[in-house]
C-alpha positions in Angstrom: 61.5 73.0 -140.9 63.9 75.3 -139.2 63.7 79.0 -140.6 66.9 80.1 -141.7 66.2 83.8 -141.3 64.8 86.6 -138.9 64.2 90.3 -138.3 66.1 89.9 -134.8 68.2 87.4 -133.6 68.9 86.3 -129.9 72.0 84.5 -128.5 70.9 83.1 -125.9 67.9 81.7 -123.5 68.0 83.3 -119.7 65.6 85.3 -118.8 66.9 88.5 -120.2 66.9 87.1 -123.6 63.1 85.4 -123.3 61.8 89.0 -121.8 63.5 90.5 -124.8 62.4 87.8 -127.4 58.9 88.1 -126.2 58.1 91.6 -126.0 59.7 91.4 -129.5 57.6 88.8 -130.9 54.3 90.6 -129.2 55.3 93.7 -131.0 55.1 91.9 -134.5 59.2 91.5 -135.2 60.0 88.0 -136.3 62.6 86.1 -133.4 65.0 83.3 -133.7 66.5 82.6 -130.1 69.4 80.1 -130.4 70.2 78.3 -127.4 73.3 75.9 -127.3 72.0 73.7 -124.0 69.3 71.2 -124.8 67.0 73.2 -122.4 65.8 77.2 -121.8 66.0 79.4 -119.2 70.1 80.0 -118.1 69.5 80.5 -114.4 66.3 78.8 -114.8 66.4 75.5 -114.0 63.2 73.0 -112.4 64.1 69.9 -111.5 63.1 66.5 -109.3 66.5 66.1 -107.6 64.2 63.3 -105.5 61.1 62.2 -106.3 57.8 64.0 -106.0 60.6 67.0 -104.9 60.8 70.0 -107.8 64.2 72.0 -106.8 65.1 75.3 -108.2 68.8 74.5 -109.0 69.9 77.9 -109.6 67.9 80.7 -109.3 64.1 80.9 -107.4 63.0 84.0 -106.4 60.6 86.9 -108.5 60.5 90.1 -107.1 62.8 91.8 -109.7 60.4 90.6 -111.9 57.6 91.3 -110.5 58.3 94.8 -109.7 60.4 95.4 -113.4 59.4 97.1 -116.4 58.8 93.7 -118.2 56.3 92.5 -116.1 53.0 94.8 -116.7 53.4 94.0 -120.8 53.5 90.3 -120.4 51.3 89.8 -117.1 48.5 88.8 -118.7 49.8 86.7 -121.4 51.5 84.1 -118.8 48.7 84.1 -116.7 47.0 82.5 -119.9 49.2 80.4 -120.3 49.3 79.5 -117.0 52.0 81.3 -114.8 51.3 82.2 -111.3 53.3 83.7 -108.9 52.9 83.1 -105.3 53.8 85.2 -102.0 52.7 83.7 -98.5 52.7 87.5 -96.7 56.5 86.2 -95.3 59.8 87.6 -96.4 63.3 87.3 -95.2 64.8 87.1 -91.6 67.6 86.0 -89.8 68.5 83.0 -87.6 71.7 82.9 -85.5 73.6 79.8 -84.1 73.0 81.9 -80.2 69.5 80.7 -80.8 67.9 84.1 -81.6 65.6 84.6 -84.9 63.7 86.8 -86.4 60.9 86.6 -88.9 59.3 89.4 -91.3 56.2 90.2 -93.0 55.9 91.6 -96.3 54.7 95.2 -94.4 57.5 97.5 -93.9 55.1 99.1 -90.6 54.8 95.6 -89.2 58.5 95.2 -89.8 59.7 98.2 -88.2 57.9 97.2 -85.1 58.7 93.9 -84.9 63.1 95.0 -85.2 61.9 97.7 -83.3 60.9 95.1 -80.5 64.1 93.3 -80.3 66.3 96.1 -81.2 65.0 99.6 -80.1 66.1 102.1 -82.2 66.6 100.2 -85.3 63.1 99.8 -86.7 63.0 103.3 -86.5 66.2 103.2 -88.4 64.9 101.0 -91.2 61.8 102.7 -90.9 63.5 106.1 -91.9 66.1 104.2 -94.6 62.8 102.8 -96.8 61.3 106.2 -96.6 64.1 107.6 -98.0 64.6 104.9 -100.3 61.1 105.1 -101.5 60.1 108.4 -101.0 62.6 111.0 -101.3 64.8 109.2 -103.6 62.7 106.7 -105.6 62.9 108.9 -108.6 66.5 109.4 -108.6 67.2 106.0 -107.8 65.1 104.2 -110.2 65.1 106.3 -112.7 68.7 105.8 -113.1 68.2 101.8 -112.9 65.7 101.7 -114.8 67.0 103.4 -117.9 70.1 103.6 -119.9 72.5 106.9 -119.4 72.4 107.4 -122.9 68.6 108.4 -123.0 67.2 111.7 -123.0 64.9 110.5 -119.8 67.9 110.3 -117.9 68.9 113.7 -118.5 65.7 115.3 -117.6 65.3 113.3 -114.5 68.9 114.5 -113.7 68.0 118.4 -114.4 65.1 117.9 -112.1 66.5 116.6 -109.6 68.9 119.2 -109.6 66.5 121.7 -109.7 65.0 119.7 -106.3 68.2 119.2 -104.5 70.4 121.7 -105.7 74.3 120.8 -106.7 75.3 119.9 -103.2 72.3 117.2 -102.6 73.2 115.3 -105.7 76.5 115.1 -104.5 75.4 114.2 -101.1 73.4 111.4 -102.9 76.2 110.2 -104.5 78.1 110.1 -101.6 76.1 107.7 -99.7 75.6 105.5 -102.4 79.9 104.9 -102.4 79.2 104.6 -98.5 79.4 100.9 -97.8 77.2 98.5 -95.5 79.5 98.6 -92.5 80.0 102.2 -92.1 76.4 102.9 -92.7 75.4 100.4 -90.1 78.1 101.6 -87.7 76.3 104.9 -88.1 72.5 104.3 -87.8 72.0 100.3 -86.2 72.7 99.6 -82.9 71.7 95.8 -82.7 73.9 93.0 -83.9 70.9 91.2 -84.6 69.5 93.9 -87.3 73.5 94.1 -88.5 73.1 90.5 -88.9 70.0 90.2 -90.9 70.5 92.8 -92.9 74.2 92.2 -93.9 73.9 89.0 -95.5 71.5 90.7 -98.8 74.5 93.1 -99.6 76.1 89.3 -101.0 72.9 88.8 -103.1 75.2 91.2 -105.7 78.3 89.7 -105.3 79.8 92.6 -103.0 80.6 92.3 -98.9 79.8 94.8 -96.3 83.1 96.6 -96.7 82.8 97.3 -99.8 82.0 100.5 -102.0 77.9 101.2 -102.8 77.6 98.0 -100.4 75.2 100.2 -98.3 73.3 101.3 -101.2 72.8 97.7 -102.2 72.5 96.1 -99.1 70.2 98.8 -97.9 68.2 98.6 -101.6 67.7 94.9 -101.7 66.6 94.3 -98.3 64.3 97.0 -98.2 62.3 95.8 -101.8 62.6 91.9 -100.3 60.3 93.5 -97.4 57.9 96.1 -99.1 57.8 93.2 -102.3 57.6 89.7 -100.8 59.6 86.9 -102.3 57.3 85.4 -104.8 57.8 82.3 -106.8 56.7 80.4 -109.9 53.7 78.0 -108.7 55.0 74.6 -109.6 58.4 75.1 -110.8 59.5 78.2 -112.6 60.1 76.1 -115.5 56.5 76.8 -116.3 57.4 80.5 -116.3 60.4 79.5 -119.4 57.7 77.4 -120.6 55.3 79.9 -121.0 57.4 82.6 -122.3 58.9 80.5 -125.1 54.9 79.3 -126.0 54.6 83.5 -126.2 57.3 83.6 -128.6 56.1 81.1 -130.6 52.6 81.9 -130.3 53.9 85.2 -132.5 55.0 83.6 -135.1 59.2 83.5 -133.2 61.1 80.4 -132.8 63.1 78.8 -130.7 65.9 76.5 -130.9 67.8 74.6 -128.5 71.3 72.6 -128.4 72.3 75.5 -131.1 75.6 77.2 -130.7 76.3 80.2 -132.3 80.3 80.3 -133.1 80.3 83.6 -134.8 78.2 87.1 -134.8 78.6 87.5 -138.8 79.7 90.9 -139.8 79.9 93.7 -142.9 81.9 96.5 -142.1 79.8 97.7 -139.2 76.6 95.7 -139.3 75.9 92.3 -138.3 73.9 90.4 -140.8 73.6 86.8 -138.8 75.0 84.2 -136.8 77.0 80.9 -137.4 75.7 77.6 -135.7 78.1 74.2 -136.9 77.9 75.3 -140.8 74.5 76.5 -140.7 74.2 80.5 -141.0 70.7 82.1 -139.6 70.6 85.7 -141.4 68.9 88.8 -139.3 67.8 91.9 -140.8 67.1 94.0 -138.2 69.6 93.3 -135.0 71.8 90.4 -133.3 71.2 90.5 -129.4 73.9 88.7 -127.4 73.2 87.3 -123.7 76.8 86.5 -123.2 79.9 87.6 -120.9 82.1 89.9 -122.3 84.6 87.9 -123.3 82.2 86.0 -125.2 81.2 88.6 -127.1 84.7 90.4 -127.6 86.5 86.9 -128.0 84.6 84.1 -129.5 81.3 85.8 -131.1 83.4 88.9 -131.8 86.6 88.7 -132.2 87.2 91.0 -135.1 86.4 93.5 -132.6 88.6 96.5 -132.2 92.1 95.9 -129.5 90.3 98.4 -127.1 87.3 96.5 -126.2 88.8 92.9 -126.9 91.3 94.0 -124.0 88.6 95.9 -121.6 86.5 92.6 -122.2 89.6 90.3 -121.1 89.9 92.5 -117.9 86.9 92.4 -117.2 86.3 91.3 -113.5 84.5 88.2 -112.0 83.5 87.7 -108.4 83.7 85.0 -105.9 82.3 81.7 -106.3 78.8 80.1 -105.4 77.2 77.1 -104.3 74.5 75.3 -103.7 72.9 73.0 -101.7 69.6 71.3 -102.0 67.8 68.8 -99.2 64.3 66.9 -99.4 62.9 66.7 -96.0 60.7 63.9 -94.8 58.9 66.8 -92.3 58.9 70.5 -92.5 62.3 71.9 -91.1 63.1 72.0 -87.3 63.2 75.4 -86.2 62.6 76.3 -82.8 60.8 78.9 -83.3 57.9 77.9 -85.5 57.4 81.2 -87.2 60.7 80.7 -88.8 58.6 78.1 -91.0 56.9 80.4 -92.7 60.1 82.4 -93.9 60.9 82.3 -97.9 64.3 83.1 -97.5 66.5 83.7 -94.1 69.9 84.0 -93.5 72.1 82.1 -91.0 75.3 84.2 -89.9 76.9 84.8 -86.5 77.0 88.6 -87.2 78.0 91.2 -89.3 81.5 90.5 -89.0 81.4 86.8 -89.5 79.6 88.1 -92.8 82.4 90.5 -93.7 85.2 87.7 -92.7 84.0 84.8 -94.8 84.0 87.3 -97.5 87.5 87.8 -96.7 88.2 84.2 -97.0 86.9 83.3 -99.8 88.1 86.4 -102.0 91.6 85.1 -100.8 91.1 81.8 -102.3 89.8 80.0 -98.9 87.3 77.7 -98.0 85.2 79.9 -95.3 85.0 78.5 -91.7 81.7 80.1 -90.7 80.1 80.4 -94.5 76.9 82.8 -94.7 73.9 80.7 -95.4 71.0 81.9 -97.2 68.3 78.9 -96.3 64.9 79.4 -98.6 62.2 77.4 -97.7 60.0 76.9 -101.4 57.4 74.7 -99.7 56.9 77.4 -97.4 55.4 79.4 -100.3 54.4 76.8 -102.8 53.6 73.7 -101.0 53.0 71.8 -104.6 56.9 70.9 -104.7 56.9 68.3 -102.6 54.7 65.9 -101.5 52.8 66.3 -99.0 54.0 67.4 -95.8 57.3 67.6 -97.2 59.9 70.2 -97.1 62.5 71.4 -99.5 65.4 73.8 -98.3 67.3 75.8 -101.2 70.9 76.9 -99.8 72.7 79.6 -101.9 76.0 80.1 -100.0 77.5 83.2 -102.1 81.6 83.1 -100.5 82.9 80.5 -102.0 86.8 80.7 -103.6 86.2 80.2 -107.7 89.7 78.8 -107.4 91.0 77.1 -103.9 94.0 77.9 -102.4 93.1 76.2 -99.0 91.0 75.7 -96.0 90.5 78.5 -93.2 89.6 76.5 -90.7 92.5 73.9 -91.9 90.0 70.4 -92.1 89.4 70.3 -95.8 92.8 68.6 -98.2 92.5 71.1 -101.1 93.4 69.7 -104.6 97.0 70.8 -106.1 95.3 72.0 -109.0 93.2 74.8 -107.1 90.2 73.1 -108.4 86.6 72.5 -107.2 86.3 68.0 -107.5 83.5 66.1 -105.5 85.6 65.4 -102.5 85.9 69.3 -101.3 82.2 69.8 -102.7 81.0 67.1 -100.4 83.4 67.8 -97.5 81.9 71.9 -97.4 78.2 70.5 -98.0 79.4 68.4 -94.8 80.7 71.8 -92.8 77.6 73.9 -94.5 75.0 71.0 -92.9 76.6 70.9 -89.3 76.2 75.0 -89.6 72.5 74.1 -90.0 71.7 71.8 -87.3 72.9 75.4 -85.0 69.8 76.3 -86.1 67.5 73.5 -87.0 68.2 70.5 -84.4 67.4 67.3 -85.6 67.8 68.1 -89.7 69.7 65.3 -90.0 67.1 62.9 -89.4 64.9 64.5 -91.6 66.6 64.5 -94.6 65.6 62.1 -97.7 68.4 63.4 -99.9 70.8 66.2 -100.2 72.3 67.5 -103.9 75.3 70.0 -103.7 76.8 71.7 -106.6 80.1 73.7 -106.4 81.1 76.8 -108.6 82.7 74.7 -111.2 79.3 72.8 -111.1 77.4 75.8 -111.8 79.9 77.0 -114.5 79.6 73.7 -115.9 75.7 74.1 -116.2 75.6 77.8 -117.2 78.8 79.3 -119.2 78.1 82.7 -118.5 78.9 82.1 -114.4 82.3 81.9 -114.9 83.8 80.7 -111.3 80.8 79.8 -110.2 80.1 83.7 -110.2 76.3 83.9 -110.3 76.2 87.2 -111.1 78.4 87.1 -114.2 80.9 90.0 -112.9 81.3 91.7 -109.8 79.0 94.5 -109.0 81.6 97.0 -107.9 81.4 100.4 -108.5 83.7 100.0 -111.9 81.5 97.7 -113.4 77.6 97.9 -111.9 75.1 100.3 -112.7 76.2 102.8 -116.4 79.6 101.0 -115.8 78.5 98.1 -116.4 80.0 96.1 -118.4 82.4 98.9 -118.7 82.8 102.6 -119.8 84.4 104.6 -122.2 85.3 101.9 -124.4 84.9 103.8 -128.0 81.8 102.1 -129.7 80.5 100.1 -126.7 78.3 102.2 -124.5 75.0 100.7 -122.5 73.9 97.9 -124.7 75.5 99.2 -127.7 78.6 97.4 -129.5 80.5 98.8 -132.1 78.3 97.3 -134.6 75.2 99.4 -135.3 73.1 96.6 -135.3 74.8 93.9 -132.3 73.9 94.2 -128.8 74.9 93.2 -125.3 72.3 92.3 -123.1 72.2 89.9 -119.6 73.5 89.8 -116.0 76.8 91.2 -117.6 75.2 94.4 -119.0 73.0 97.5 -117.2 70.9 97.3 -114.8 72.8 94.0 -113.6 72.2 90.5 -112.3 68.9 89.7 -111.2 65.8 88.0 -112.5 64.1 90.8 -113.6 64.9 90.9 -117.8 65.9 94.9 -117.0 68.3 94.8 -120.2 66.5 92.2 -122.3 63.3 94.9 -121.9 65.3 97.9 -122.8 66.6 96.8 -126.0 63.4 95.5 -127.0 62.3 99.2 -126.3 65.3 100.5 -128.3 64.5 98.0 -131.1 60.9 98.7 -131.7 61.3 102.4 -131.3 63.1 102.3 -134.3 
């Protein structure tokens, strides 16, 4: 029998909301986390598109997670229940359609020889960028991610790092974090090779290499990917929403699925439950939302004040996503074999081609030359497919949410604007004929191929509006303390104007990612109290 009642109520099943329902539970608050899919996870999602083939349909890689707050506190409980996470020493690179690739290890020495080999000058480059990044600045820098502004860490770190830098060093800090990728690159790389691999992880937050912080990010990102790895869920990371929902319960929480809540419930300015259909779940302690803004200010909320109900209206998403997923009958055709052993490489022409499919598909087009982001599962978890077997996992992050035509003028786009299974098909075709550049031969390989388009990816997930899988652009007006925005009276960080309601998710501080940055911090703020 379904309890009608809890200390803390969450909206919500991604992996923000699990973190936060966990630690939670672990901590001894009774959790009820209503979910209105028939499944868990949000961006979590195992399945055998083919059989004896387990595809990651959205989302796939763990080193957010791994290298998050979260992490430490529940470590040991999913590996008793059975989660593992798997690196294979490999972690990004970068293939061109000239023929040249590269391939790095999770090492940031062995990296910075190996660009350093192809591109002289530039390993030394990186070599000095992650020593910064994780040296001199690691305390700045994750200090402010890792916390809200609001808390009294923040302004200590802050004082200190004054006291360190002086006024004109934190100023020069913030300066290069506005700098973006392409004038940073300009600066300190010399290779379009290096340009090229490292260019394509500033879209891994929704931004492109002209854009403000892009260097920050781009730099940030590809930097972790290298000193981290890019681990994965052994078997599926279904396991890992498996697992944390058997923590929850294991507590005493519960969970409930293909239950959507309609209404936060209010009293002047508390929350005291949620409506799902006619049935009303009461919380005594706190409502936590993993929604978009304008799900919280609009349907969940909307007695809300003006203010925020407009901020939350404006609030920005980015450009489309899709993805595209093939079962090989035979590991993928590189030419150079090392490529094999890659997680997750990019195929681009160069920088620019990076920066000009951007371009494209912010004004509404279907790129020509589309960035490609090729992950190779199987290379780090053979246990997805059968044996010698391959799977390939494209993300290609410029895609128009709504169309407006074709760049390179081959592709009839609907009247409507509209993504429909023609065009999906017809840019799967384009994306696959952009592979075999790089991997002769794929198409006799392949056993089956599964696409989805951003209105696919809405359709699964409500949150990725346009096929945005970041749920809002990360630029500089809405990422980081900005995030989902700033001085809205009553909404700051995670905080709503309702004591007791708040905002947590890809939509919310520190961002999109699957690390469960937000869902931990309220969880802190909750049991603090």
């Amino acid at each position: 029998m379904n309890k009608k009642e809890a200390q803390v109520i969450v909206v919500g099943s991604g992996m923000n909301s699990l973190v936060c329902a966990a630690i939670l539970a672990k901590r001894g608050r009774s959790v009820l986390v209503l979910e209105r899919n028939d499944r868990l996870g949000g961006c979590i999602r195992t399945e055998e598109l083919f059989p004896g083939f387990h595809h990651e349909v959205l989302s796939s890689w763990y080193p957010l997670f791994m290298g998050g707050a979260a992490y430490p506190e529940l470590k040991d409980d999913l590996a008793s229940l059975g989660v593992e996470f798997v690196s294979n020493g490999y972690t990004t690179g970068v293939a061109m359609p000239d023929g040249r690739t590269l391939a790095l290890k999770q090492d940031i020495g062995d990296s910075v020889n190996r660009i350093e080999a192809v591109a002289p000058g530039d390993g030394q480059a990186f070599g000095a960028m992650a020593g910064q990044l994780f040296e001199k600045d690691a305390a700045l820098t994750f200090g402010l991610l890792g916390n809200s502004p609001y808390d009294w860490k923040v302004g200590r770190l802050l004082f200190s790092e004054w006291r360190k830098r002086g006024t004109d060093g934190l100023l020069g800090y913030a300066s290069e974090s506005l700098e973006s990728f392409r004038r940073w690159s300009d600066r300190k790389l010399s290779s379009d090779l290096t340009r090229a691999m490292m260019a394509p992880w500033v879209l891994h937050t929704g931004l492109g290499p002209d854009d403000a912080t892009s260097a920050l990010i781009g730099k940030l990102t590809f930097a972790a990917v290298v000193a981290g790895g890019m681990p994965v869920v052994k078997g599926g990371s279904q396991k890992l929403v498996e697992a944390l929902q058997a923590l929850i319960e294991r507590h005493g929480g519960q969970v409930l699925t293909n239950a959507e809540v309609t209404e936060v419930i209010t009293s002047n300015d508390r929350a005291t439950g949620v409506r799902v259909g006619d049935t009303v779940y009461s919380a005594s302690q706190a409502v936590v939302c993993n929604v978009t803004p304008p799900q919280l200010y609009g349907r969940l909320l909307p007695q809300a004040p003006q203010e925020l109900r407009d901020r939350a209206q404006g609030y920005a998403f980015g450009r489309g996503c899709m993805q595209i997923h093939f079962a090989l009958n035979g590991p993928a055709p590189w030419r150079d074999p090392e490529m094999l052993k890659v997680p997750l490489a990019h195929l681009t022409d160069s920088l620019e081609s990076v920066s000009m499919a951007v371009a494209e598909a912010n004004n509404g087009l279907l790129p020509r030359n589309p960035t490609i982001a090729i992950g190779q599962p199987t290379a780090v978890d053979p246990s997805r497919a059968p044996e010698g077997k391959w799977i390939l996992w494209l993300q290609l992050q410029e895609m128009p949410s709504r169309i407006r035509g074709d760049a390179a003028g081959q592709i009839e786009v609907p009247a409507d604007g509209l993504w429909n299974e023609a065009v999906r098909e017809a840019m799967a075709d384009r994306v696959q004929t952009r592979l075999e550049s790089v991997l002769p031969g794929l198409s006799e390989l392949i056993i089956g191929r599964r696409a989805y388009s951003p209105g696919d990816l809405q359709a699964l997930n409500c949150n990725l509006v346009g096929g945005d899988p970041y749920s809002g652009i990360c630029s500089p007006d809405q990422f980081f303390w900005l995030r989902p925005f700033a001085g809205a009276k009553g909404a700051k960080a995670h905080k709503t104007p309702y004591k007791n309601v708040y905002h947590i998710g890809a939509s919310t501080h520190p961002g999109p990612g699957l690390g469960g940055g937000s869902g931990y911090m309220v969880a802190q703020a909750l049991t603090r109290k």
